[in-house]
C-alpha positions in Angstrom: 8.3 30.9 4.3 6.5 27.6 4.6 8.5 24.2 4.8 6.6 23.3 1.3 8.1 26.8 0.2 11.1 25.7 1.4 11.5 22.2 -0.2 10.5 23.7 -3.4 13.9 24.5 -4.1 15.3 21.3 -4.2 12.7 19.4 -6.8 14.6 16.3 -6.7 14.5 16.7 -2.8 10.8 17.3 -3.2 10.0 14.5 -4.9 12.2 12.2 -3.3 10.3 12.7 0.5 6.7 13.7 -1.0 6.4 11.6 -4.0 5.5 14.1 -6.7 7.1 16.6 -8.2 6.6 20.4 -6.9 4.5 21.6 -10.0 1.7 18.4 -9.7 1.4 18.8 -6.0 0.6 22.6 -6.3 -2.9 21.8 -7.7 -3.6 19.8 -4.4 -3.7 22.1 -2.0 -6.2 24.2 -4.5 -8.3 21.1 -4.9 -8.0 20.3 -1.2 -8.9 23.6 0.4 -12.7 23.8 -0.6 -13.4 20.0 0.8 -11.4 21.6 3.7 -13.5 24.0 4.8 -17.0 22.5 4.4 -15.7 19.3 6.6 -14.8 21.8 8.9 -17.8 23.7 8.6 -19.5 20.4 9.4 -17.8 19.7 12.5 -17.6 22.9 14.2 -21.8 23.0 13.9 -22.5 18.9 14.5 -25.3 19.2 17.2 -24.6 18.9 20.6 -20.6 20.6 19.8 -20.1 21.7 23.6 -18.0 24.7 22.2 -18.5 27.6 19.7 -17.3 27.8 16.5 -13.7 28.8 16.3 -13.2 27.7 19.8 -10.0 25.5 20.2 -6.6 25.3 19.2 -5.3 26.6 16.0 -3.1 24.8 14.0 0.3 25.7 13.5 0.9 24.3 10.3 -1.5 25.9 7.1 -3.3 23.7 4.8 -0.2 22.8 2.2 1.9 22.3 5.1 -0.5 19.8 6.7 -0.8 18.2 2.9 3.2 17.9 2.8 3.7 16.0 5.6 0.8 14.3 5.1 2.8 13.1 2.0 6.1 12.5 3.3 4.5 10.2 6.1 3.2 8.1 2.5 6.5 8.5 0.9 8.6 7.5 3.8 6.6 6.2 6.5 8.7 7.4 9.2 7.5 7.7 12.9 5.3 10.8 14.1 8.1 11.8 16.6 10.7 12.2 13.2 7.8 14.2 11.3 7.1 16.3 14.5 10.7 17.1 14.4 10.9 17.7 10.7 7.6 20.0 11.0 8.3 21.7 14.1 5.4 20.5 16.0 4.7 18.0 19.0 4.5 14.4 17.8 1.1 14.0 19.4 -0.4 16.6 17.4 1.0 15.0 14.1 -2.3 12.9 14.0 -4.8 15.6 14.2 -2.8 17.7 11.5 -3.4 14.4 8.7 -5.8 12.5 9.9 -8.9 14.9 9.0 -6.8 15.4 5.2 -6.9 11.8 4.8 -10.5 11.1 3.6 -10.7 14.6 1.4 -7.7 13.4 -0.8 -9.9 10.3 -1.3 -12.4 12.2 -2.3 -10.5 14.2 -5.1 -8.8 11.2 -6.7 -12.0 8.8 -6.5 -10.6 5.7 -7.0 -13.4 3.1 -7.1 -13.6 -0.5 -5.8 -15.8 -2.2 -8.2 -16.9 0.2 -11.2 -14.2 0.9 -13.2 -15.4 4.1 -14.9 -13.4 5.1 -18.1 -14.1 5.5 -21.5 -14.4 2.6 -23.7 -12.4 4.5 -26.7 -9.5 5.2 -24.3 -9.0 2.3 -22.2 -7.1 -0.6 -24.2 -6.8 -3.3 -21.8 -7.9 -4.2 -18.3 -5.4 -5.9 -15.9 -5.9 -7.4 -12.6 -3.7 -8.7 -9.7 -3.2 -9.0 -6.5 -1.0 -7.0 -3.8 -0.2 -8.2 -0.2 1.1 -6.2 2.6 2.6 -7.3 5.9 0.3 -6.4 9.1 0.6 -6.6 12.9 -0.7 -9.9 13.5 -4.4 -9.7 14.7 -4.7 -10.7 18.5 -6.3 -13.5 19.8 -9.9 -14.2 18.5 -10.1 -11.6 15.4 -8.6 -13.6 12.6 -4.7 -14.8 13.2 -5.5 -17.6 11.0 -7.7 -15.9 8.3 -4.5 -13.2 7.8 -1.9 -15.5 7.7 -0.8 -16.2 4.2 0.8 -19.0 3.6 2.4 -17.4 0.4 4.5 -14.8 2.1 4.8 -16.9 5.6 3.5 -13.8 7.4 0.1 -12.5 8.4 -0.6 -9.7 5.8 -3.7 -7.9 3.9 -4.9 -8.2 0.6 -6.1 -5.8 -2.3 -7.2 -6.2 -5.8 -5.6 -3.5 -8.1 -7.4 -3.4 -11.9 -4.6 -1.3 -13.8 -5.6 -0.1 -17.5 -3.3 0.8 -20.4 -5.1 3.5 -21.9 -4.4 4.1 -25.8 -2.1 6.6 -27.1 -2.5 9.5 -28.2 -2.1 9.8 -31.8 0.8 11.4 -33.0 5.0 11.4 -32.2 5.9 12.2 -28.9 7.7 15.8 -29.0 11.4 15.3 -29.4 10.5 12.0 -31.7 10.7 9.6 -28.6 8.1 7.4 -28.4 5.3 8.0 -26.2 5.4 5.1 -23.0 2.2 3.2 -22.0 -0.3 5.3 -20.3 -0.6 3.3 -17.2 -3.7 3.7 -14.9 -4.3 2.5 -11.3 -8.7 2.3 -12.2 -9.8 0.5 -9.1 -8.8 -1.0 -5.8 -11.0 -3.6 -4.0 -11.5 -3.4 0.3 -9.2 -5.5 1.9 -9.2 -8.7 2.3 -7.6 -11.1 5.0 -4.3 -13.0 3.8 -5.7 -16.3 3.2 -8.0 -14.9 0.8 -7.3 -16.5 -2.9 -6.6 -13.6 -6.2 -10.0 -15.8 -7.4 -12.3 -15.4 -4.9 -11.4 -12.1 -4.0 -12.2 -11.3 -7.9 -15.2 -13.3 -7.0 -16.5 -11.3 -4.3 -15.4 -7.8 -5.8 -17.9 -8.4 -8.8 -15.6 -5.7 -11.0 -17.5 -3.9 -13.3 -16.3 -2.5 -16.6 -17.0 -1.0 -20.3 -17.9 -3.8 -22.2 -15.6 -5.1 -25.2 -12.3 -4.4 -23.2 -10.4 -7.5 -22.8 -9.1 -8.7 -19.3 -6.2 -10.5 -18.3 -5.1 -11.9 -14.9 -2.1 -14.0 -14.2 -2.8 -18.1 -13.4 -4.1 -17.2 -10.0 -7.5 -16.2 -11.6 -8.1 -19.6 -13.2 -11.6 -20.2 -13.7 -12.7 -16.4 -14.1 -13.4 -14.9 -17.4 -10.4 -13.6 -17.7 -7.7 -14.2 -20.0 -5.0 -16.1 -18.3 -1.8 -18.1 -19.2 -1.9 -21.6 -20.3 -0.6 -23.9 -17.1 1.5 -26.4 -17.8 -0.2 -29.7 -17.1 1.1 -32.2 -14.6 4.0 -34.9 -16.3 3.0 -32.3 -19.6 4.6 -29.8 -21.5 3.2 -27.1 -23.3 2.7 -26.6 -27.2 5.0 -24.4 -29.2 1.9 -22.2 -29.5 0.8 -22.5 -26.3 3.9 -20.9 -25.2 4.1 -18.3 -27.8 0.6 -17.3 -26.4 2.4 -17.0 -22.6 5.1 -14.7 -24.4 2.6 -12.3 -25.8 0.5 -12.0 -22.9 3.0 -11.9 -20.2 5.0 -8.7 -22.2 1.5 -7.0 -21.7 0.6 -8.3 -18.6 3.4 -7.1 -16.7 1.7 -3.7 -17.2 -0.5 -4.3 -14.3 3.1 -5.6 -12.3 4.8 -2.0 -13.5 1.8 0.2 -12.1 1.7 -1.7 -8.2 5.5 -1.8 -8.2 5.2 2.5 -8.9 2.9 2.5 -6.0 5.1 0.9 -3.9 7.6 3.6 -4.2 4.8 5.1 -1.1 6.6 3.3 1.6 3.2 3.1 3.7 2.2 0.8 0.8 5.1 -1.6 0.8 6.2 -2.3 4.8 4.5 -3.5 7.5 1.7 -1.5 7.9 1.3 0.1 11.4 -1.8 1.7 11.4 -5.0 0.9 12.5 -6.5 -2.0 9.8 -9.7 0.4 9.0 -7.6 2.6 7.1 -5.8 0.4 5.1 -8.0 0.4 1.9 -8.5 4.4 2.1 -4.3 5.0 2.0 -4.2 2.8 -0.5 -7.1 4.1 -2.4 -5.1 7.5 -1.8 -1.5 5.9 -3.0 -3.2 5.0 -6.4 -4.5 8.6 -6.7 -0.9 9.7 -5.9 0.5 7.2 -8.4 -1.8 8.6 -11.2 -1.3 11.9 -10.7 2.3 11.3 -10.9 2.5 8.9 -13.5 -0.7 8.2 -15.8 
């Protein structure tokens, strides 16, 4: 029996270290396997591979193994030594099980950057902010000040997340309970350093979208087309409507809030990340997809 096999039955365990429930991580390894085998197929026949093909080790785990803890490092973000342990297999192996899995699973959620690519008839409104997370700070010469954010007094890395709430589906939810917003993780930009301002890493992102969908950002994004809260002026005060206008905007806005605090529930999203800074962008490309195939 495999560990996945295993942890199956406990769902509430399952979720809890993976992130998704048992029945919506079984399509994965289904979606996974075919991209699986032609990157292999590709690296076993690169020219000038010393060895033949299925020379080498063998890995002990299988393919929805490797996916699990592939998942549970996301969820929980613990050391390779504790998911060796956890796994049965030597912590300096742990890499080369997840590593190669890692690009793959970006390529079956396809979470873009810049072209946000959903239908105009289902997408209701477009929301943008921005996340930080804490990083190792950068040695000398590459960028200790340019990652320090003066914001969250550390040196950290910056996305922008574009989060959608798609329009219901017509009808009562079954039961009678109403049906709750269909929230959408649509894009996440490259990373940017710390310092970076929410308005001129909209700026350089260039985000594209169907036209006719309104966007909203919070007063960060001041001086963008998008539909921000009025600021309150210096020795001012704001009309009655004014604030009204706040209200209104802010109960939707805090969509966008909602979705990144979801994808936060991926601890390798939400502490100091520890990798190396090249990936950063593709796990969190790959925590989106994980928070819309949970959630959306």
């Amino acid at each position: 029996m495999t560990h996945a096999d295993r942890l199956k039955k406990s769902p509430c365990s399952f979720r809890a270290l993976a992130g998704l429930t048992p029945d919506k991580f079984d399509a994965l390894p289904a979606e996974l396997a075919p991209r699986y085998e032609q990157a292999e197929a590709r690296r076993l026949g690169r020219p000038g591979r010393a060895r033949k093909p299925g020379a080498g080790r063998k890995f002990r785990l299988d393919l929805g193994d490797r996916l699990l803890m592939l998942l549970v490092c996301y969820r929980t973000y613990v050391t390779h030594q504790f998911l060796g342990f956890l796994f049965g297999v030597d912590d300096a192996t742990v890499g080369r099980n997840i590593n190669p899995l890692q690009p793959l699973l970006a390529g079956i959620f396809r979470i873009p950057e810049r072209r946000v690519e959903l239908n105009e008839d289902e997408v209701r409104e477009l929301f943008f902010d921005c996340t930080e997370q804490a990083v190792h700070r950068p040695g000398p010469g590459r960028g200790q000040r340019a990652f320090y954010s003066g914001k969250k007094k550390r040196h950290t890395a910056k996305h922008q997340v574009v989060v959608v709430i798609r329009r219901k589906r017509p009808g009562p939810h079954p039961g009678g309970v109403p049906r709750p917003r269909r929230l959408r993780v649509a894009a996440v930009s490259p990373m940017f350093p710390g310092k970076v301002h929410d308005k001129k890493a909209y700026d350089r992102t260039r985000v594209t979208a169907p036209p006719g969908v309104p966007r909203s950002g919070d007063t960060a994004y001041k001086g963008t087309p998008l539909r921000t809260p009025h600021k309150k002026p210096p020795k001012g005060t704001l009309t009655r409507r004014q604030k009204r206008a706040n209200r209104r905007l802010s109960r939707r806005r805090v969509a966008a809030e909602h979705a990144i605090g979801k994808m936060k529930i991926w601890r390798v999203a939400a502490d100091r990340f520890r990798n190396p800074p090249r990936r950063h962008t593709l796990v969190l490309k790959n925590v989106a997809g994980l928070h819309n195939r949970m959630f959306a």
